[in-house]
VOPAGU-2260 file (C-alpha; in pm, 1 decimal, decimal comma):
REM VOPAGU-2260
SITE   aa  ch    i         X         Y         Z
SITE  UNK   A    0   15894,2    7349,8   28529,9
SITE  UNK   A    1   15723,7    7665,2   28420,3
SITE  UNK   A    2   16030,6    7773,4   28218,8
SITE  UNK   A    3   16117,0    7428,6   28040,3
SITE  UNK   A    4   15734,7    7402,5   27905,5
SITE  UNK   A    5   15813,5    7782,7   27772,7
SITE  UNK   A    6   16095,7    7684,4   27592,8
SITE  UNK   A    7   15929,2    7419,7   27460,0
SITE  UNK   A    8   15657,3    7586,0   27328,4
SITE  UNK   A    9   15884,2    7817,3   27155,5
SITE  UNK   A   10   16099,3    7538,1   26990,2
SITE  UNK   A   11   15752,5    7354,5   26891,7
SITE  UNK   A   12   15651,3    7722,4   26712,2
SITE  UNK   A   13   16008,4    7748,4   26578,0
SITE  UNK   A   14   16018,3    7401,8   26438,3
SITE  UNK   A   15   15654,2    7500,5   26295,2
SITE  UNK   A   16   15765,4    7808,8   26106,5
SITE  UNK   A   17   16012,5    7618,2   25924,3
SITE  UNK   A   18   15774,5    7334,1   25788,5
SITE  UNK   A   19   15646,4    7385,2   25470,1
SITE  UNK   A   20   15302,0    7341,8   25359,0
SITE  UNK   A   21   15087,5    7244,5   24987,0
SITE  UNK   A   22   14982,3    7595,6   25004,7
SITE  UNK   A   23   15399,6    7753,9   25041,4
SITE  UNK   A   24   15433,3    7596,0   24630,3
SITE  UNK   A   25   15275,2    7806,5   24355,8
SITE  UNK   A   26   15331,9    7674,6   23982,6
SITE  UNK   A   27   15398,5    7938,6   23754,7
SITE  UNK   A   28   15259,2    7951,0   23381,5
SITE  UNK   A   29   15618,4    7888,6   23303,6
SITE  UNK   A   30   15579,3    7556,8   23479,5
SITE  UNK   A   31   15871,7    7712,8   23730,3
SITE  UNK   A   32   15784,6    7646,0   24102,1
SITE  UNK   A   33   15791,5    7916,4   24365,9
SITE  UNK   A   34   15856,3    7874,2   24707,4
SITE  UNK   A   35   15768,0    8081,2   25049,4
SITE  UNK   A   36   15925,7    7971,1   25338,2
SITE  UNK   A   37   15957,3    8156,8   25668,6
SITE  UNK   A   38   15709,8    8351,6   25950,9
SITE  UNK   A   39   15507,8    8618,5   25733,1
SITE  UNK   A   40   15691,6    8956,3   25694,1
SITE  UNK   A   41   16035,8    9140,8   25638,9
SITE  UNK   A   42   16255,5    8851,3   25695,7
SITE  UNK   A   43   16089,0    8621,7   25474,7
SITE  UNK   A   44   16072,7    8476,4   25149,3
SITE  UNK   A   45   15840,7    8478,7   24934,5
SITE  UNK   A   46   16050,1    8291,4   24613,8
SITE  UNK   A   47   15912,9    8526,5   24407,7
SITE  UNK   A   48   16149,8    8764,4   24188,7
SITE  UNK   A   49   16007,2    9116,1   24057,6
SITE  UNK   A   50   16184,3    9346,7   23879,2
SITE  UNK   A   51   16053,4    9716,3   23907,5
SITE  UNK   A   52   16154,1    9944,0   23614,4
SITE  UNK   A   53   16073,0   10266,7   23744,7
SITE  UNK   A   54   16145,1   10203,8   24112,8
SITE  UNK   A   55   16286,7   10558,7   24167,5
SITE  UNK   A   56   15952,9   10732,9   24105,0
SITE  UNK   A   57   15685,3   10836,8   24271,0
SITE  UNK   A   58   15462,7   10513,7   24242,6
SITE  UNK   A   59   15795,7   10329,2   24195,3
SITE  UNK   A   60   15891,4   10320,6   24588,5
SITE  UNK   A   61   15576,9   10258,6   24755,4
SITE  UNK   A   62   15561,1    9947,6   24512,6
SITE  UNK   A   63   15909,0    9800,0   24616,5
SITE  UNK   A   64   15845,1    9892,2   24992,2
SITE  UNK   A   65   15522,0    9719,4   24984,8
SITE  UNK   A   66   15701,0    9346,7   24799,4
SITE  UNK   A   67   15978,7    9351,3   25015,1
SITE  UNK   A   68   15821,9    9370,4   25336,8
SITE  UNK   A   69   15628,8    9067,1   25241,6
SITE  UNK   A   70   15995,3    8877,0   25148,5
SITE  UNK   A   71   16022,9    8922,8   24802,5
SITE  UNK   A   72   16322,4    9006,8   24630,3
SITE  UNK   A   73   16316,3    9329,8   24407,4
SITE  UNK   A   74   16565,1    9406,0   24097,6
SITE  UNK   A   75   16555,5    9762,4   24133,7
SITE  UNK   A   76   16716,0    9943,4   23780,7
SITE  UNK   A   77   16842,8   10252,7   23831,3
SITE  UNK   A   78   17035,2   10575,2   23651,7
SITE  UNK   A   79   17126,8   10772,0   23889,3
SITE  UNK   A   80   17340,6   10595,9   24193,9
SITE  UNK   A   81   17175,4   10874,9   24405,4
SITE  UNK   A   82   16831,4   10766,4   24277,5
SITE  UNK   A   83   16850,9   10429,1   24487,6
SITE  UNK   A   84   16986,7   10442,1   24780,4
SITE  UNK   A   85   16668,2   10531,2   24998,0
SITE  UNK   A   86   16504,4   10186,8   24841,0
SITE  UNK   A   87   16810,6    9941,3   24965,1
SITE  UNK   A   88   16674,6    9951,6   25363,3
SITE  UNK   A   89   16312,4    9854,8   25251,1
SITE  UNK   A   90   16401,1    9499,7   25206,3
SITE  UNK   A   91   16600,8    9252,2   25415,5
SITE  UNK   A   92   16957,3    9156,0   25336,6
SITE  UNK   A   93   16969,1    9078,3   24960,0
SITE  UNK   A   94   16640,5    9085,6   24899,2
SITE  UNK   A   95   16674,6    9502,0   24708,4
SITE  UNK   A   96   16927,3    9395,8   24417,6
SITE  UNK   A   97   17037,1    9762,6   24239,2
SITE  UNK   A   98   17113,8    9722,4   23879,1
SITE  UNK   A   99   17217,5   10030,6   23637,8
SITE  UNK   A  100   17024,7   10013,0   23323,1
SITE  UNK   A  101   16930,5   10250,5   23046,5
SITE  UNK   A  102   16641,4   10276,1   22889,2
SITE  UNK   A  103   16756,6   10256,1   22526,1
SITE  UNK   A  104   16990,4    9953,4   22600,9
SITE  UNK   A  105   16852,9    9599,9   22574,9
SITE  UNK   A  106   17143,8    9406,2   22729,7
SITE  UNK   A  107   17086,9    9586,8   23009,9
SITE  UNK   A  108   16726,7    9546,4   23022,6
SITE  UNK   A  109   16789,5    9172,8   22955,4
SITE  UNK   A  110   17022,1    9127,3   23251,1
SITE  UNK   A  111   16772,8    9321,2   23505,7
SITE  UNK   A  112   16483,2    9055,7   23408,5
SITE  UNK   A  113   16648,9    8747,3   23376,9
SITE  UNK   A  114   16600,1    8605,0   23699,2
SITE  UNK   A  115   16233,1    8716,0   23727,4
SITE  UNK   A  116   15911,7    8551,7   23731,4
SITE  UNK   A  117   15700,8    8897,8   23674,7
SITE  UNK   A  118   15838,2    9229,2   23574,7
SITE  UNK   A  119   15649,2    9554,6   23648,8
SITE  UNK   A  120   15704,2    9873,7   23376,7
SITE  UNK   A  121   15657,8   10155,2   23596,0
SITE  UNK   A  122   15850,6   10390,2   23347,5
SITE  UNK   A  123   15681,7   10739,7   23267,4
SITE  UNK   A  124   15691,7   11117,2   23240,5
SITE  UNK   A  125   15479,6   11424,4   23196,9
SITE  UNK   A  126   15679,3   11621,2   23030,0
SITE  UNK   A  127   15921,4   11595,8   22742,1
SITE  UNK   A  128   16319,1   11664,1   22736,5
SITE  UNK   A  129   16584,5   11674,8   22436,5
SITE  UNK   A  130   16683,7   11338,8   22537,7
SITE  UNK   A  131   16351,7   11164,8   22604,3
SITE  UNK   A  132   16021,0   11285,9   22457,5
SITE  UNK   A  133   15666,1   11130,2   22515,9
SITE  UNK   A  134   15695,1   10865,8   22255,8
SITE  UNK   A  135   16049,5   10754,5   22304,6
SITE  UNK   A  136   15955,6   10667,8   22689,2
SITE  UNK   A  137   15602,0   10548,5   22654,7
SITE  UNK   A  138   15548,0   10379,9   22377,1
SITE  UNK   A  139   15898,9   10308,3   22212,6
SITE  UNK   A  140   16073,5   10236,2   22565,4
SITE  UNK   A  141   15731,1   10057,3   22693,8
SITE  UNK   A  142   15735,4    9811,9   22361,4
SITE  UNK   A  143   16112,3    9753,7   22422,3
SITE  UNK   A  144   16118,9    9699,0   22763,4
SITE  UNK   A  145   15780,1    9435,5   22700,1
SITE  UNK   A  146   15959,9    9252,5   22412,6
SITE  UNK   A  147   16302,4    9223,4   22619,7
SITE  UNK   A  148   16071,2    9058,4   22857,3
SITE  UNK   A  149   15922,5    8811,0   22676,6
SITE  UNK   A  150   16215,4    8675,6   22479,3
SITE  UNK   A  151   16365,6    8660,6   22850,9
SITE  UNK   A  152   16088,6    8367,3   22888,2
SITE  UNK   A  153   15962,2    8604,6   23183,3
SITE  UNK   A  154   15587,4    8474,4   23234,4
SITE  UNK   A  155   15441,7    8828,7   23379,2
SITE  UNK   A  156   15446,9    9157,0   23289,0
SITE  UNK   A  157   15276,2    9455,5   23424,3
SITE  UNK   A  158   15285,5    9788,0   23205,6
SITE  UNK   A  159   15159,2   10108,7   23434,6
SITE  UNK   A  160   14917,9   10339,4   23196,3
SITE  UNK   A  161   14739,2   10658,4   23259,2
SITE  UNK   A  162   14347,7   10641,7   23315,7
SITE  UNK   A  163   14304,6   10900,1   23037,8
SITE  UNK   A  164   14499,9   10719,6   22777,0
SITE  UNK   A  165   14380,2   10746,6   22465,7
SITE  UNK   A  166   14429,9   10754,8   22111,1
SITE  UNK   A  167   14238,1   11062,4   22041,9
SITE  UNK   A  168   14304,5   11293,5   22293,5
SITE  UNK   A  169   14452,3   11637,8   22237,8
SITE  UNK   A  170   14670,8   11556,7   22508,8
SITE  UNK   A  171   15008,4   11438,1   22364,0
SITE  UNK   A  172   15067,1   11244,4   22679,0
SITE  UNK   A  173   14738,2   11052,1   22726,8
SITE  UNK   A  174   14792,0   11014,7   22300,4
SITE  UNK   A  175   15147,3   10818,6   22362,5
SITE  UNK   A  176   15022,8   10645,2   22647,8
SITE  UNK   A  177   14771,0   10510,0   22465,5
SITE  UNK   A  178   15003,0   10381,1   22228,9
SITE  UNK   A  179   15215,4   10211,4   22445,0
SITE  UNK   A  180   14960,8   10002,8   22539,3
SITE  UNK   A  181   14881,4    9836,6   22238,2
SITE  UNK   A  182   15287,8    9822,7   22154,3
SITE  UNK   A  183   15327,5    9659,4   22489,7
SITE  UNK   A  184   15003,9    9420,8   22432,1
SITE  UNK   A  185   15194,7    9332,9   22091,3
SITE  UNK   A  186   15566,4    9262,5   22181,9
SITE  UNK   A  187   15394,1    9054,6   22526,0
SITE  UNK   A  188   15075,0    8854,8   22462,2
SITE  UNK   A  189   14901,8    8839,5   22782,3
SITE  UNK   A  190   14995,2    9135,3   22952,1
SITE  UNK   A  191   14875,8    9343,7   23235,5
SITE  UNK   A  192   14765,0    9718,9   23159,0
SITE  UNK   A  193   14698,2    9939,0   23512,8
SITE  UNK   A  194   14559,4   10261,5   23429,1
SITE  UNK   A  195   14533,8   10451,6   23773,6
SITE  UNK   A  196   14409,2   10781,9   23831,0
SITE  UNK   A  197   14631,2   11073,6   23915,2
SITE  UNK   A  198   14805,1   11015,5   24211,4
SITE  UNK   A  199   14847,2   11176,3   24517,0
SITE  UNK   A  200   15125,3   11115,4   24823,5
SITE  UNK   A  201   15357,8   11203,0   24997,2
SITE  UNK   A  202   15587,3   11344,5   24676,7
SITE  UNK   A  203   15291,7   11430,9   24466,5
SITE  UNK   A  204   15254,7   11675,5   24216,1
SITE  UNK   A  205   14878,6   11765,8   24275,0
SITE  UNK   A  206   14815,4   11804,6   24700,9
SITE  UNK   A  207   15187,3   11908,3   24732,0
SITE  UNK   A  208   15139,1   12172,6   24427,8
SITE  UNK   A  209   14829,8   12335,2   24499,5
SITE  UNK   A  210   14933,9   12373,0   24930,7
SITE  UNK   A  211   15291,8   12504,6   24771,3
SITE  UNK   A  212   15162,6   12811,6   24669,4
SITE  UNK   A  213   15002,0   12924,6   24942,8
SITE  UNK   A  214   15366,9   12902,9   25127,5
SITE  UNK   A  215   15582,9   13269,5   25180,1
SITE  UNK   A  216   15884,8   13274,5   25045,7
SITE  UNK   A  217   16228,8   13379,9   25252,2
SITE  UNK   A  218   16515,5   13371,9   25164,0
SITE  UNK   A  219   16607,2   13537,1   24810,4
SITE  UNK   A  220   16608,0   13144,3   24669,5
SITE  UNK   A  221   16300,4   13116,0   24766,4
SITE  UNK   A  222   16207,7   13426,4   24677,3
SITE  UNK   A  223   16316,1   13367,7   24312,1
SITE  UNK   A  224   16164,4   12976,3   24253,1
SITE  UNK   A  225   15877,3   13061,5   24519,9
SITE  UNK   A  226   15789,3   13374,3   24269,5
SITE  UNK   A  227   15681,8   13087,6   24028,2
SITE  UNK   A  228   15454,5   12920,2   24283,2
SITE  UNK   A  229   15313,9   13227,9   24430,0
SITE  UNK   A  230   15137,2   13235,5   24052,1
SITE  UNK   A  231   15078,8   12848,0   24052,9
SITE  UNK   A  232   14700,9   12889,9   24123,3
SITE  UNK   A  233   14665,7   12990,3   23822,4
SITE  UNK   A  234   14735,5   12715,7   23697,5
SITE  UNK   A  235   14481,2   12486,6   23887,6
SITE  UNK   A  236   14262,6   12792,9   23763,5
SITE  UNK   A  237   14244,9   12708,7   23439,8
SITE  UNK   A  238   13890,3   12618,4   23266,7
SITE  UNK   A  239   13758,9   12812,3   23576,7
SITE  UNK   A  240   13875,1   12498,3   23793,2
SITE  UNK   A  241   13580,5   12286,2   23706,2
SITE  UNK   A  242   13759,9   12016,2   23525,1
SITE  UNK   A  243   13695,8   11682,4   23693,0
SITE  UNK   A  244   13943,5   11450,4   23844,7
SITE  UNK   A  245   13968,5   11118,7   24006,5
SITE  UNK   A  246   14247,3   11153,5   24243,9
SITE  UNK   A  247   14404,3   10824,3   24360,9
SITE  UNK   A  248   14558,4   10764,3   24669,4
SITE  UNK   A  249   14903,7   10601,4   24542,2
SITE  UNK   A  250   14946,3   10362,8   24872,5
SITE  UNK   A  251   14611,9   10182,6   24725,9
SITE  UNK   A  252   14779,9   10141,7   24385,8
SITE  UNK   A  253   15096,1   10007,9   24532,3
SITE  UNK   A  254   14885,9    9766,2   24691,9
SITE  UNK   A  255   14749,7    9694,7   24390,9
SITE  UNK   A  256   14990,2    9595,1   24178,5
SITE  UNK   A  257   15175,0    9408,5   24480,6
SITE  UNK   A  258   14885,8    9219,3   24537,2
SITE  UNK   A  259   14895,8    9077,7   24112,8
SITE  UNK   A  260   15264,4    8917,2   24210,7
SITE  UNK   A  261   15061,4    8661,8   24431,5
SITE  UNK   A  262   14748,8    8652,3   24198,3
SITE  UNK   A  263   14701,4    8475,7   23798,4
SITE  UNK   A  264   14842,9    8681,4   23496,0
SITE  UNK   A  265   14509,8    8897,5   23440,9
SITE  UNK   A  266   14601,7    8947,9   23087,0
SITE  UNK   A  267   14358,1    9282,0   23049,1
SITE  UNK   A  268   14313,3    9623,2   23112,6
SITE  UNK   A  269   14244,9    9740,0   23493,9
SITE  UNK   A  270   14107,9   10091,3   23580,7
SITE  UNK   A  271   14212,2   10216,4   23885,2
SITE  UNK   A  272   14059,2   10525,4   23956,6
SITE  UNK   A  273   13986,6   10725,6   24277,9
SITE  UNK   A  274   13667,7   10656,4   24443,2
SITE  UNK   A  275   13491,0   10989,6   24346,7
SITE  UNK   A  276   13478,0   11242,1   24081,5
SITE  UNK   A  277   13632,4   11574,2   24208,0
SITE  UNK   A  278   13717,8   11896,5   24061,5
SITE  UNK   A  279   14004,3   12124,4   24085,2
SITE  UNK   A  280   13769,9   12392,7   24236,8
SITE  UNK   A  281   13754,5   12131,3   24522,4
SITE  UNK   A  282   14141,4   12048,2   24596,1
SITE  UNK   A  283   14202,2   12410,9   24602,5
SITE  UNK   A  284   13909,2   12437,2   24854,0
SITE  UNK   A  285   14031,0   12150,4   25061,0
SITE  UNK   A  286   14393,7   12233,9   25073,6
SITE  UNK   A  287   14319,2   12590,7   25174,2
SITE  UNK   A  288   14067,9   12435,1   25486,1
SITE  UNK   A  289   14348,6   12180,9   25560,8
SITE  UNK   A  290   14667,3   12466,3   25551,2
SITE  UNK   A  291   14440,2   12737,2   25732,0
SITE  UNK   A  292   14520,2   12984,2   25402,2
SITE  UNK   A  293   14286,3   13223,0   25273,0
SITE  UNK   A  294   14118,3   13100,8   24946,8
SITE  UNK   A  295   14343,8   13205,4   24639,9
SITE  UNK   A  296   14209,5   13549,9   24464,9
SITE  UNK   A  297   14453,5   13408,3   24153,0
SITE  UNK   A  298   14236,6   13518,2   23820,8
SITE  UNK   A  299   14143,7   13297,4   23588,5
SITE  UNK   A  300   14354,4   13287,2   23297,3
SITE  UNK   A  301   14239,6   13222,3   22900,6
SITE  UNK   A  302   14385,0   12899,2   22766,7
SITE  UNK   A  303   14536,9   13087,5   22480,1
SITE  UNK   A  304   14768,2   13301,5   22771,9
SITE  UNK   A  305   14898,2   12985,4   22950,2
SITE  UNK   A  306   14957,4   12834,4   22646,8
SITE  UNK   A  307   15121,8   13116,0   22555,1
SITE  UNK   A  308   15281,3   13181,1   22888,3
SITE  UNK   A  309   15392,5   12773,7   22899,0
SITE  UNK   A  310   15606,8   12771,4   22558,7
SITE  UNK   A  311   15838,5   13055,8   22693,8
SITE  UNK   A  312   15879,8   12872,4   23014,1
SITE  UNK   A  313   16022,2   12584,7   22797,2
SITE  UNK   A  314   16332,1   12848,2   22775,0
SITE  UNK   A  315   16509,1   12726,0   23083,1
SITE  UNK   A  316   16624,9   12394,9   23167,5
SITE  UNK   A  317   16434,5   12297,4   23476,8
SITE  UNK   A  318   16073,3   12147,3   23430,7
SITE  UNK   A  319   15811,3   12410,6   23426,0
SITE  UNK   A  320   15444,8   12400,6   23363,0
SITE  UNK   A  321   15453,4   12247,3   22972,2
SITE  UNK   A  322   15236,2   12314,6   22697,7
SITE  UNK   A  323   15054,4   11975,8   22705,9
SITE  UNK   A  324   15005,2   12038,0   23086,1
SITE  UNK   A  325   14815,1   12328,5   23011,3
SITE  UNK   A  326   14568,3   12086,9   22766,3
SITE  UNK   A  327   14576,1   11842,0   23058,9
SITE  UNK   A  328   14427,1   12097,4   23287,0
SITE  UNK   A  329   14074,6   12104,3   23045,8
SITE  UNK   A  330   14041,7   11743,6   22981,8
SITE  UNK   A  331   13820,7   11551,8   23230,5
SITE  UNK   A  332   13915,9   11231,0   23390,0
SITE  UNK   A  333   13777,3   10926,2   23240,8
SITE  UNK   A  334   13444,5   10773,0   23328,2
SITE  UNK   A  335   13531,1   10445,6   23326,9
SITE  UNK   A  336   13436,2   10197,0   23627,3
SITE  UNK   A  337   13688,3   10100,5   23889,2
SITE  UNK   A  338   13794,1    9729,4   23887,4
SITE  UNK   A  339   13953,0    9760,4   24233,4
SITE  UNK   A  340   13767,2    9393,0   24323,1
SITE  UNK   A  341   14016,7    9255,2   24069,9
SITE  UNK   A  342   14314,5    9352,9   24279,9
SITE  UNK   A  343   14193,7    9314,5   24610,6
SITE  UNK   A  344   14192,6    9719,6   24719,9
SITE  UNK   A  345   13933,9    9975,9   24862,5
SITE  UNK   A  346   14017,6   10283,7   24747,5
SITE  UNK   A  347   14020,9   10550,3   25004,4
SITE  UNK   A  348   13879,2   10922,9   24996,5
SITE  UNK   A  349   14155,5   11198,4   24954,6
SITE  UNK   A  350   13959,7   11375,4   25274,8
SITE  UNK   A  351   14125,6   11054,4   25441,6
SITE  UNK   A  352   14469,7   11117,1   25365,2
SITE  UNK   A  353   14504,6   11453,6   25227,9
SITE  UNK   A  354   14606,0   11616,5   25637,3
SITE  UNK   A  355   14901,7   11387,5   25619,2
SITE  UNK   A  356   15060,6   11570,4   25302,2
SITE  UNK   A  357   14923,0   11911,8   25373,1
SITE  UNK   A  358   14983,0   11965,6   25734,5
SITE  UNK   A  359   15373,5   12054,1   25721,9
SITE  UNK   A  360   15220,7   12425,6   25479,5
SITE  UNK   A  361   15068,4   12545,4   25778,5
SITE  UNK   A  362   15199,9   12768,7   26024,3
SITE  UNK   A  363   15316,7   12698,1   26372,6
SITE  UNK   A  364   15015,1   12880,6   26553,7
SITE  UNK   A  365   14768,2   12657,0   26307,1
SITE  UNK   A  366   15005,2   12336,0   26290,4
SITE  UNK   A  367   14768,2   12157,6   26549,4
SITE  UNK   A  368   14443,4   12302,2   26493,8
SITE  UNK   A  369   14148,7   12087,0   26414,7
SITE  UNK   A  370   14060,9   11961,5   26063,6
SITE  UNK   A  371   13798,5   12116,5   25831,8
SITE  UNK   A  372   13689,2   11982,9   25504,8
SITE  UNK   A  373   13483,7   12223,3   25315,9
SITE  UNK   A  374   13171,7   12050,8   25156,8
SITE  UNK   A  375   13195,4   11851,5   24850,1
SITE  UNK   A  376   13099,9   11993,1   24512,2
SITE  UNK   A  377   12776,8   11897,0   24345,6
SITE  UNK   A  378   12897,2   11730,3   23974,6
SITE  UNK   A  379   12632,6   11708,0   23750,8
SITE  UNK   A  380   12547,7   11367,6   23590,6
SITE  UNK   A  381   12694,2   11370,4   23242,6
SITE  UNK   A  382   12992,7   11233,4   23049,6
SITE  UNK   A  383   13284,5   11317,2   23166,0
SITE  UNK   A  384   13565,9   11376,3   22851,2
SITE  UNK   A  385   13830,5   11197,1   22700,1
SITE  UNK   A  386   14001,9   11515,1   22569,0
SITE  UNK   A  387   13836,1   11473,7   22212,3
């Protein structure tokens, strides 16, 4: 009797999963209804479609694995077939659909979102190559990649930006950045412009960086490419480390933009920045309590010299510090207010995360040793720059 009022139950909860409700239809702007059907989670679906240019970055894969383990299915564009493969297992069966694209093609571009009902623009870089400088990616691939999308009748698009964008900066990037957002507001009325903070992760380029250098190298390899990060503090060095940053942790802005797929086109700008205003002197501080390493003794080094120093490294082929990196490292993170309410997300302290990226740079005798944050710096209450 026991077991025949179990199986009931289970084929009552079954037939309940599979009933849909007023709340499982969403109308888009487009006048195109959506969907969800399912129990909540891997195996469902959502009904949405998202393309993700960008997927095979760093912010790129946390976004995809956060939309497909709610159901939705993800056009992921990619270059390189190597690029992709780690993103096909985050979603169920068909719900990761790889295209190959390129960024100067529109066809292509066309065909990735032409089944989609919201298209994110994830596409970036900090530094510039023969093929693809700062303005050919962010603002002419931006504005094509936005105007593809809206003669594709797609009704939402998301374009990624840099919290420091602006027109006037001396930093090329944050200069190009800037305009690609008005390009992108111009070839898509009504589009979404993040600008996030500088991220940090598991395949960061700041917590990984700075706990790099403290590493000894081995083998000759490493002996040769470690020589370059055994000098890397002086790099976070520069302007005597005080220049202040907003470090983001990039699982809160993956959960940010995920959380816009279920939510109205905002159709305006959205600051994401970390919760507090750090400075380099800090990370270096922190990463060196986290790794058990003795503080750096790196000198500081006058911006004229890394300059200097950063246009030779442009000789060889693989990305070095850059010239405009150098100007980076003096410009302050932007003041501007967070509007995390408008996405849903609490931005968490890099203190909260920071052991889980750091931990495999220290040594075996110190891999389990307690935790020690060294105390927070004391920033003075004044503007912080644009780079201008």
């Amino acid at each position: 009797m026991s077991a025949s009022s179990n199986l009931l139950r289970l084929q009552r909860a079954v037939n309940h999963q599979g009933k849909r409700a007023y709340h499982d239809l969403v109308t888009l702007p487009s006048k195109k209804p959506i969907i969800s059907q399912g129990p909540p989670g891997y195996s469902a679906v959502t009904g949405h479609v998202v393309t993700v240019f960008g997927c095979t970055g760093f912010l790129g894969r946390y976004l995809v694995s956060k939309l497909a383990r709610q159901g939705t299915q993800v056009i992921i564009p990619y270059r390189d077939e190597d690029e992709k493969r780690h993103l096909k297992p985050m979603g169920d069966l068909g719900q990761i659909v790889p295209m190959e694209w390129d960024l100067r093609n529109e066809n292509q571009i066309a065909e990735c979102v032409r089944h989609s009902d919201i298209v994110f623009n994830l596409v970036g870089r900090d530094y510039a190559t023969k093929s693809f400088d700062f303005t050919s990616v962010q603002v002419d691939g931006a504005e094509r990649i936005a105007r593809v999308t809206a003669q594709s009748g797609v009704p939402r698009f998301v374009h990624v930006s840099h919290l420091n964008a602006s027109p006037i900066s001396l930093s090329k990037l944050y200069q190009t950045k800037a305009e690609g957002e008005e390009r992108v507001k111009a070839a898509f009325k009504g589009a979404t412009i993040i600008r996030p903070g500088p991220l940090y992760g598991y395949e960061d380029k700041l917590l990984n960086n700075i706990a790099s250098a403290y590493m000894p190298s081995q083998s000759y390899v490493d002996r040769l490419h470690g020589g370059l990060f055994l000098v890397w503090p002086i790099w976070w060095k520069l302007n005597d480390a005080k220049t202040k940053t907003r470090p983001v942790h990039v699982m809160d802005v993956a959960q940010a933009l995920a959380n816009l797929v279920h939510s109205p086109q905002q159709g305006r700008t959205i600051a994401l920045p970390g919760p507090s205003t750090l400075t380099y002197e800090y990370l270096l501080d922190l990463v060196s309590s986290l790794t058990y390493q003795p503080p750096s003794r790196a000198p500081v080094v006058p911006k004229a010299v890394a300059l200097a120093a950063a246009k030779a490294a442009q000789a060889v082929w693989w990305p070095l510090l850059s010239p405009d990196e150098v100007v980076r490292r003096y410009i302050d993170d932007a003041d501007t207010p967070g509007d995390w309410d408008a996405v849903g997300v609490t931005p968490s302290e890099v203190e909260q995360h920071a052991i889980q990226y750091v931990r495999r740079y220290r040594s075996a005798e110190n891999f389990s040793r307690p935790n020690i944050f060294p105390e927070r710096p004391v920033i003075a209450e004044e503007e912080v720059g644009l780079g201008f």
